[in-house]
C-alpha positions in Angstrom: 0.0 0.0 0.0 2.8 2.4 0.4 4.6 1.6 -2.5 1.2 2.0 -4.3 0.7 5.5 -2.5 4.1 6.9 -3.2 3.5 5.9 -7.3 0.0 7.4 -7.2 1.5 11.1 -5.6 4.8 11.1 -7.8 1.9 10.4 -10.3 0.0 13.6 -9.6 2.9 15.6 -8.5 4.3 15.2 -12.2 1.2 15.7 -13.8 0.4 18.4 -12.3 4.0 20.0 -13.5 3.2 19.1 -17.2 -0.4 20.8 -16.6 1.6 24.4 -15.7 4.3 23.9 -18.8 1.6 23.0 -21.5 -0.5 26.3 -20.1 2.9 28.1 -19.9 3.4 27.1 -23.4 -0.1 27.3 -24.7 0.3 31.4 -23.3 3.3 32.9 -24.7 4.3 33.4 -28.2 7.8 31.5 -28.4 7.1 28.6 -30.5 9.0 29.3 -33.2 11.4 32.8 -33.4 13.4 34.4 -36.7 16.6 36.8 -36.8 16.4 38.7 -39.3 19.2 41.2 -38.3 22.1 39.9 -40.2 20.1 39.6 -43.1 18.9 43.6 -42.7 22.2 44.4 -42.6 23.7 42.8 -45.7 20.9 43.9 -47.7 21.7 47.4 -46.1 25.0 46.9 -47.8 24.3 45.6 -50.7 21.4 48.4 -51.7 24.1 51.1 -50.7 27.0 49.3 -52.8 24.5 48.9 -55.4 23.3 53.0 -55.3 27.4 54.1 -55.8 28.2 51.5 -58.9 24.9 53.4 -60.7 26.1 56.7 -59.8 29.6 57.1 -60.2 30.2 55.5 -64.1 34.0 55.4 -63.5 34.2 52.5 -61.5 35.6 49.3 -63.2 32.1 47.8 -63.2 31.6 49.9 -66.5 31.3 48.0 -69.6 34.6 48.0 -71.6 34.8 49.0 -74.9 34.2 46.5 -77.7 37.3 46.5 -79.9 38.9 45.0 -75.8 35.6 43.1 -75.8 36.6 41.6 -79.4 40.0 40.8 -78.6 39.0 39.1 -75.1 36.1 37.2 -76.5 38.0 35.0 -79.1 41.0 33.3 -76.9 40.5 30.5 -75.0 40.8 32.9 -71.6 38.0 34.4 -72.4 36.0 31.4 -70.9 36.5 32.3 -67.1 35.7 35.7 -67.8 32.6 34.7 -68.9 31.7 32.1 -66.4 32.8 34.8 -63.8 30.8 37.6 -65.0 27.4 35.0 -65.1 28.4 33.8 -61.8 28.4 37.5 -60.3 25.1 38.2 -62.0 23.3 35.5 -60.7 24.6 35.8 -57.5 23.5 39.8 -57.6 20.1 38.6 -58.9 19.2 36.6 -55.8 20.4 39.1 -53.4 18.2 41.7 -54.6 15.5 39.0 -54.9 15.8 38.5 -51.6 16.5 41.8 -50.6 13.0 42.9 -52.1 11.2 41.4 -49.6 11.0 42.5 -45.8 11.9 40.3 -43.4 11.8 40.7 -39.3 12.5 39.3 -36.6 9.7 37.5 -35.1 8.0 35.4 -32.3 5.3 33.0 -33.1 2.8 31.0 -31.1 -0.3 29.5 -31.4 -1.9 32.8 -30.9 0.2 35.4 -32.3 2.6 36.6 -34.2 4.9 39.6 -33.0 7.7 41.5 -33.8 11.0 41.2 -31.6 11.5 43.9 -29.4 15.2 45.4 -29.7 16.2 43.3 -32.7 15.4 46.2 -35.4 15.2 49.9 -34.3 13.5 51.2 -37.5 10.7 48.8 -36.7 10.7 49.8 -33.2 10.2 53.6 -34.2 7.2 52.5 -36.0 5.6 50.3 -33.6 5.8 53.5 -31.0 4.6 55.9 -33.2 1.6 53.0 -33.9 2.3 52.8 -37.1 1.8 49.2 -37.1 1.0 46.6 -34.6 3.5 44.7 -32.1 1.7 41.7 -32.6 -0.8 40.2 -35.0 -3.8 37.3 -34.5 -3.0 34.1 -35.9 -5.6 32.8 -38.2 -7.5 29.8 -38.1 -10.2 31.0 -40.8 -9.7 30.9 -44.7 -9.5 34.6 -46.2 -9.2 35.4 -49.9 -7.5 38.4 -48.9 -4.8 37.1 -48.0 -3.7 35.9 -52.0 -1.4 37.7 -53.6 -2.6 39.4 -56.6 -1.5 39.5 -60.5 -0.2 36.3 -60.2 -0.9 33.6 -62.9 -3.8 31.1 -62.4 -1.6 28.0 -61.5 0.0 29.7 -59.0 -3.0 31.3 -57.3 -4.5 27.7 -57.6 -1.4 26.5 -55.7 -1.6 29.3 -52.8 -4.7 28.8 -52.5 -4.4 24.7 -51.8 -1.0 25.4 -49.7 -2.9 27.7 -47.8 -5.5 25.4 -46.7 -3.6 22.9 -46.1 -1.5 24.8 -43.3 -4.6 26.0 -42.1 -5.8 22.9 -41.4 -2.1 21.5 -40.0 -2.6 25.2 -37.8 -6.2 24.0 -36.6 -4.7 20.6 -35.8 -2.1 22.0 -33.6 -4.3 24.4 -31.2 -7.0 21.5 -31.3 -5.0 18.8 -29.7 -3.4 20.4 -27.5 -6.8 21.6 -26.0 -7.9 18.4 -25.9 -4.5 17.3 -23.8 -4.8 20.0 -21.6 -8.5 19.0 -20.9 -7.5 15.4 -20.8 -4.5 15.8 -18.1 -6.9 18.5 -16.0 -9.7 15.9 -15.5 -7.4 13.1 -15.1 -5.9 14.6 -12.2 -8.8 15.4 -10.9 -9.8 11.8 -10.3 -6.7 11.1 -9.3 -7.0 13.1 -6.3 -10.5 12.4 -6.4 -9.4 8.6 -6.4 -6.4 9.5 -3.3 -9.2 10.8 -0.9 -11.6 8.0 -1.5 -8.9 5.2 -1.0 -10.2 3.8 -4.5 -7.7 2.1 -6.6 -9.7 2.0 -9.8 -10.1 5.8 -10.0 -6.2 6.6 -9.7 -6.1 3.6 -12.3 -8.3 5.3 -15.0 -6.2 9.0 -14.1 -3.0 7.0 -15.2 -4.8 5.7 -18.5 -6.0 9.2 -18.8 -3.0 11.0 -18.7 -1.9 8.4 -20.9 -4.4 9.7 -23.5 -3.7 13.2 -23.1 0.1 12.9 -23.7 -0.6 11.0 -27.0 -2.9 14.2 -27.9 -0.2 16.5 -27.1 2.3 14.1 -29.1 -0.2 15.1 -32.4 -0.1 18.3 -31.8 3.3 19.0 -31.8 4.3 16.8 -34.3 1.3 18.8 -36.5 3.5 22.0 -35.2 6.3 20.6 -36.4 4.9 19.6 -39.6 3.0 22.8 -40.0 6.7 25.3 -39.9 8.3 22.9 -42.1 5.4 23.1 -44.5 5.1 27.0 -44.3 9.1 27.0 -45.2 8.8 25.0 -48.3 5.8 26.6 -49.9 5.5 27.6 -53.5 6.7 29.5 -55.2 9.6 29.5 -52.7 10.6 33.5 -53.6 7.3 34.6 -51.6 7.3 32.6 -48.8 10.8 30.8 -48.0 13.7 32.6 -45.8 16.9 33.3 -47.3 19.7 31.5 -46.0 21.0 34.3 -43.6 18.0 34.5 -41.4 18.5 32.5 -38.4 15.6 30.3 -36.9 14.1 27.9 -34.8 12.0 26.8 -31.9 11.9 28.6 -28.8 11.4 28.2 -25.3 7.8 27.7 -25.7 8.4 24.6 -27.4 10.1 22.9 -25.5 7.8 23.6 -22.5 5.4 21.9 -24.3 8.1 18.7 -25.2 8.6 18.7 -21.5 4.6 19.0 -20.3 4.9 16.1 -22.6 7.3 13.9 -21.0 5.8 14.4 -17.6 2.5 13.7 -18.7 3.7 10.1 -20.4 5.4 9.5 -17.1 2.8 10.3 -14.7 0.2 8.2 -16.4 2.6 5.3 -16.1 3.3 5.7 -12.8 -0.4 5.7 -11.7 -1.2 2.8 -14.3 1.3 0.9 -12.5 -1.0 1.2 -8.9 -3.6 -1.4 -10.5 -0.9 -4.3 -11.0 0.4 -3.3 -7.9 -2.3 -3.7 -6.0 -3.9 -7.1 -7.5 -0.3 -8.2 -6.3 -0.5 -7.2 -2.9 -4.0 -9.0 -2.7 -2.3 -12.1 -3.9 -0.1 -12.2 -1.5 -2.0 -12.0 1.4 -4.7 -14.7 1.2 -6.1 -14.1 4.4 -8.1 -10.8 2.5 -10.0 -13.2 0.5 -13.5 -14.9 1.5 -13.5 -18.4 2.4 
């Protein structure tokens, strides 16, 4: 009985920790953070690199003349030049690609979506003076407004597909981990329920049902997981990937939630252990049952 006793409270002690991470995660807005800064930076220097070549003609970027171009061009040398000059203009193509778009630094969760404080002054500025929001909602309902427009009809056809597909991986996410939170809350509470009563079955069925809940809150962050990777890799990848000098990943809400997770699988299998436990105990002691 107190072997059974101490399972059932480490039980409820844990679960109880995995309710307040997955309500600490479910809260705050650090599921998934950007850095834009470095990237700001370089297309600061690029667009101000770019500004003096097209102002000052007397740089060597100017075209040479053609009788040099027609003496160049016909050797065997003339091959690197060639390759380098493509090389450079590709490379200057994708930078101001990239460049064209605007790109901050910012917190996500399954609520919102803000801006990081500190990480880009200019942004800052405009968030005092309210030009725009710190944070925006995240959506869970399909808008049309949200589509770019002039784009071709294959590729509207596409966004508009992609689009409901992460809304649904979105809904996914924010619906399962309800239903673990709720699952894990009312399991406890039988447990305790189940402590005060002396009644085995009851802390029994809180170990199945945090059980339950953790294999909820497994689906929703694997959907989470799915749903980032998913938003990274849709098409057309100009308009909505991030350029190889942004930094992300998960944040601290995250793994909150991983660790609500692991507490949650371990409480329910310490209080599903307390029914084994017990038949054993009444096995052992013969004199319990009727003769």
């Amino acid at each position: 009985m107190a072997a059974m006793k101490i399972l059932t409270g480490t039980g409820l002690f844990l679960a109880f920790c995995a309710l307040g991470l997955l309500a600490m995660a479910i809260c705050t807005d650090y599921w998934y953070e950007t850095d834009a800064r470095r990237h700001r930076e370089r297309c600061k220097t690029y667009g101000n690199k770019r500004n003096i070549y097209i102002s000052n003609h007397n740089l060597p970027l100017q075209m040479p003349p053609k009788s040099l171009e027609t003496r160049r061009g016909s050797g065997p040398e003339a091959a690197p030049l060639i390759r380098g000059k493509r090389h450079f203009l590709t490379a200057a193509s994708a930078m101001e690609s990239h460049c064209s778009r605007q790109f901050n630094s910012t917190v996500s969760g399954l609520w919102r979506k803000c801006h990081r404080e500190g990480f880009d002054l200019e942004t800052d500025d405009l968030i005092d003076k309210g030009v725009i929001d710190r944070c925006t909602p995240v959506k869970y309902h399909y808008s049309s407004s949200i589509l770019p427009r002039n784009l071709p009809v294959n590729i509207t056809k596409t966004i508009r597909q992609d689009e409901w597909h992460a809304l649904h991986l979105r809904r996914m996410t924010a619906g399962f981990v309800g239903m673990a939170v709720s699952i894990i809350l009312f399991g406890w509470i039988i447990g305790v329920l189940g402590c005060c009563q002396q009644h085995d079955l009851m802390q029994y069925v809180a170990g199945l049902l945090f059980l339950m809940g953790g294999t909820c809150c497994i689906i929703s962050l694997c959907t989470c997981v799915a749903g980032i990777n998913f938003e990274l890799s849709r098409y057309p990848r100009y308009m909505y990937g991030l350029p190889e000098d942004i930094s992300h990943g998960y944040g601290w809400s995250m793994f909150c939630a991983w660790g609500g997770l692991g507490l949650t699988l371990l409480a329910g299998f310490l209080c599903a252990a307390t029914r084994p436990t017990h038949r054993t105990h009444k096995a052992t002691h013969p004199s319990n049952l009727d003769v």
